[in-house]
N, C-alpha and C positions, 0 to 999 in steps of 0.2 A: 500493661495497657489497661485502660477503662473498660470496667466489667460488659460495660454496654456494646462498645463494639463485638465483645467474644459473642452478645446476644445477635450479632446484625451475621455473622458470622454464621451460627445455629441457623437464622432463618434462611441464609446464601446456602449452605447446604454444602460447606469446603469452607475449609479450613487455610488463612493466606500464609503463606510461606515468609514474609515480609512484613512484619505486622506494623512498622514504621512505617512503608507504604500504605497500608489499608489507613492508618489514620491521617496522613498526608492527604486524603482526599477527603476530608471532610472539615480541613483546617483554613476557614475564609480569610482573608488577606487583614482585615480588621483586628483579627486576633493577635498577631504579631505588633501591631502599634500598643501594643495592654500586655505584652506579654515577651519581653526582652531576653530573658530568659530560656525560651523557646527555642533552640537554631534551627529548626528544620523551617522549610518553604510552605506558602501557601499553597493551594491546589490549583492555583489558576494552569501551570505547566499542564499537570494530569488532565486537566478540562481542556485544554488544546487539545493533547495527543486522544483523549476519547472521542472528543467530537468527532476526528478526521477515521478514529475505529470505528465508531457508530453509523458516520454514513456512509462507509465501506459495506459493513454489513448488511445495511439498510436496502442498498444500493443492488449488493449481490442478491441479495434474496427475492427483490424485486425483478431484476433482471431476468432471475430463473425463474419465478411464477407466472410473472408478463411476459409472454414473449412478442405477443401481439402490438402490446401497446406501445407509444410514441415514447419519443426523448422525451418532450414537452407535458404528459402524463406519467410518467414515470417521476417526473421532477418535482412534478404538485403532488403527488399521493406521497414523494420521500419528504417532503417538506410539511406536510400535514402530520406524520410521524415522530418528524425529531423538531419538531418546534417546542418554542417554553412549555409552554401548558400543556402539552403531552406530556413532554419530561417532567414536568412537577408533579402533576400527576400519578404518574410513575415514583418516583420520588417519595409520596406521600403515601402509596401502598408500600414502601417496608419502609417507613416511619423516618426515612432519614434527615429529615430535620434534627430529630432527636441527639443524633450524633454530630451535629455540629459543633464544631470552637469557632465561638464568634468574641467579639469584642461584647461589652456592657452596654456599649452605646447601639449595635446592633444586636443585640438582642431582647433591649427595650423597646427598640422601635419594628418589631415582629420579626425578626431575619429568617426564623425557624420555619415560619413557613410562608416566607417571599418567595413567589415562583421560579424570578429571576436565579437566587440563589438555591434553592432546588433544583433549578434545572441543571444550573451548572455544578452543582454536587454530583449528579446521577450520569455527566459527562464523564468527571473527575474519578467516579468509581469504574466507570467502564475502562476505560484509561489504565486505573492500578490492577484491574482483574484481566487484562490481555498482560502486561508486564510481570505478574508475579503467576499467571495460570493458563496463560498461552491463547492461542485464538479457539480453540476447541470448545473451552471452557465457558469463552467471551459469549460467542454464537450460544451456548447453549445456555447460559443466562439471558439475555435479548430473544431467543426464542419465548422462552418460560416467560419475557415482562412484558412484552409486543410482539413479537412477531408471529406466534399463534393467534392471535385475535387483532391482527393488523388491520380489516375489513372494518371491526367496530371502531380500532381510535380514528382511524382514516376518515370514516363519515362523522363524529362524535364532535372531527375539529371544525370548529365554527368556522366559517370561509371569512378569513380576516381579512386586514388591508397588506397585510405585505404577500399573501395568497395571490388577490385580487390582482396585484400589480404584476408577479412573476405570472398569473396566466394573462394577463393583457399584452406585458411585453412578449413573450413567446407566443404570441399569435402572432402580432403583427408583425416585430421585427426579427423573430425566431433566436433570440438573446436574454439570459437572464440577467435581473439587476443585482448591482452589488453596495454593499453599506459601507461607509466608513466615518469612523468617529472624530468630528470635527473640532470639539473643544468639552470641554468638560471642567464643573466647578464646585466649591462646597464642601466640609468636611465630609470625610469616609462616610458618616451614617449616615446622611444625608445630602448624598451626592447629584448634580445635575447633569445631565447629559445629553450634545447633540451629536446628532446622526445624521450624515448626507445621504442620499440614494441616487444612485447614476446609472449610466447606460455606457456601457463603455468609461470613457472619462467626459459623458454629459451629464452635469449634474441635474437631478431633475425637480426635488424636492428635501427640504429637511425640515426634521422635526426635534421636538424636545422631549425628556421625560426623565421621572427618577432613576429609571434605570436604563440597560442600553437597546434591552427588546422594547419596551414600553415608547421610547424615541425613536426605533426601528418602522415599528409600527405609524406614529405618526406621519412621520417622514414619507414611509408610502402612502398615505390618506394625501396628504400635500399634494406628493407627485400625481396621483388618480387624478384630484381636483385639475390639475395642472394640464395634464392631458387629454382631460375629457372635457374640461372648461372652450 
């Protein structure tokens, strides 16, 4: 495998039992359309199965420290957390751009350090370190990269539009909203993307953007406008 990864490896402080896996997560979907040769899968899988780790742990820990606090607080401080720009963030203190396999056409037009893709690299690794190092391991990585200094990303994150909306809606109709991707166009490196935001199955706003948080985002600005108009 790539000297670099044994380096990202050195900085993780353990050693993956899987090393097929550990590079599986930093292999973007681009890569494979330039690289036939390749048989192994993108990361998108590992970036599902981490997200749904991440805010398990996110979730538990929170649980345990708050005991005070609401649903409706608890839900904004774990989405202030694991949102993009945290996760890139994060991401970007142990350099993992560096390790990506992108395609040429994404990696001329900045892939390395698109948040978007950052953020879902650092899903994708948390994903292969519960599957090759168990939850023990996972927790005490996500300790060491946020959950020690959760206080500081928690206020750090700029109170966005998709924030703005999950506390609007969980006030008033005590529901959070959920996204779903409506159509999408344009070659892999420069792809387009929209994104619905509903309430239940009420749609309430959609937006566009190059990628799918960046549309996300929109989308709740729309719905604010929509609602508060």
């Amino acid at each position: 495998m790539p000297a670099k990864l044994l380096d990202l490896q050195k900085d993780l402080k353990f050693q993956f039992n899987d090393q097929k896996l550990l590079k599986n997560a930093f292999v973007h979907r681009s890569y494979l359309n330039e690289h036939k040769d390749y048989k192994g899968p993108s990361n998108e899988r590992l970036e599902f199965f981490g997200d749904s780790i991440l805010s398990l742990v996110v979730s538990r820990f929170l649980y345990e420290k708050l005991p005070k606090s609401t649903e409706g607080r608890l839900t904004q401080i774990r989405a202030s957390l694991v949102r993009t720009e945290t996760l890139a963030k994060l991401a970007q203190s142990l350099k993992l751009g560096n390790y990506l396999y992108l395609s040429k056409g994404e990696e001329e037009s900045g892939g390395r350090i698109n948040s978007s893709i950052l953020a879902n690299c650092f899903e994708a690794l948390v994903g292969a370190i519960f599957i090759d190092q168990g939850i023990e391991k996972t927790e005490e990585f996500l300790k060491k990269m946020m959950l020690t200094n959760w206080q500081t990303l928690a206020k750090s994150a700029v109170s966005d539009n998709k924030s703005k909306l999950q506390e609007f809606l969980q006030r008033k109709y005590h529901h959070s909203p959920t996204y779903r991707l409506q159509s999408s166009w344009g070659p892999d490196h420069a792809r387009i993307f929209e994104i619905g935001v509903y309430l239940e199955e009420k749609l309430l706003g959609k937006g566009v953007g190059k990628n799918k948080q960046e549309a996300a985002q929109n989308a709740a600005e729309n719905a604010l406008a929509r609602l508060k108009g």
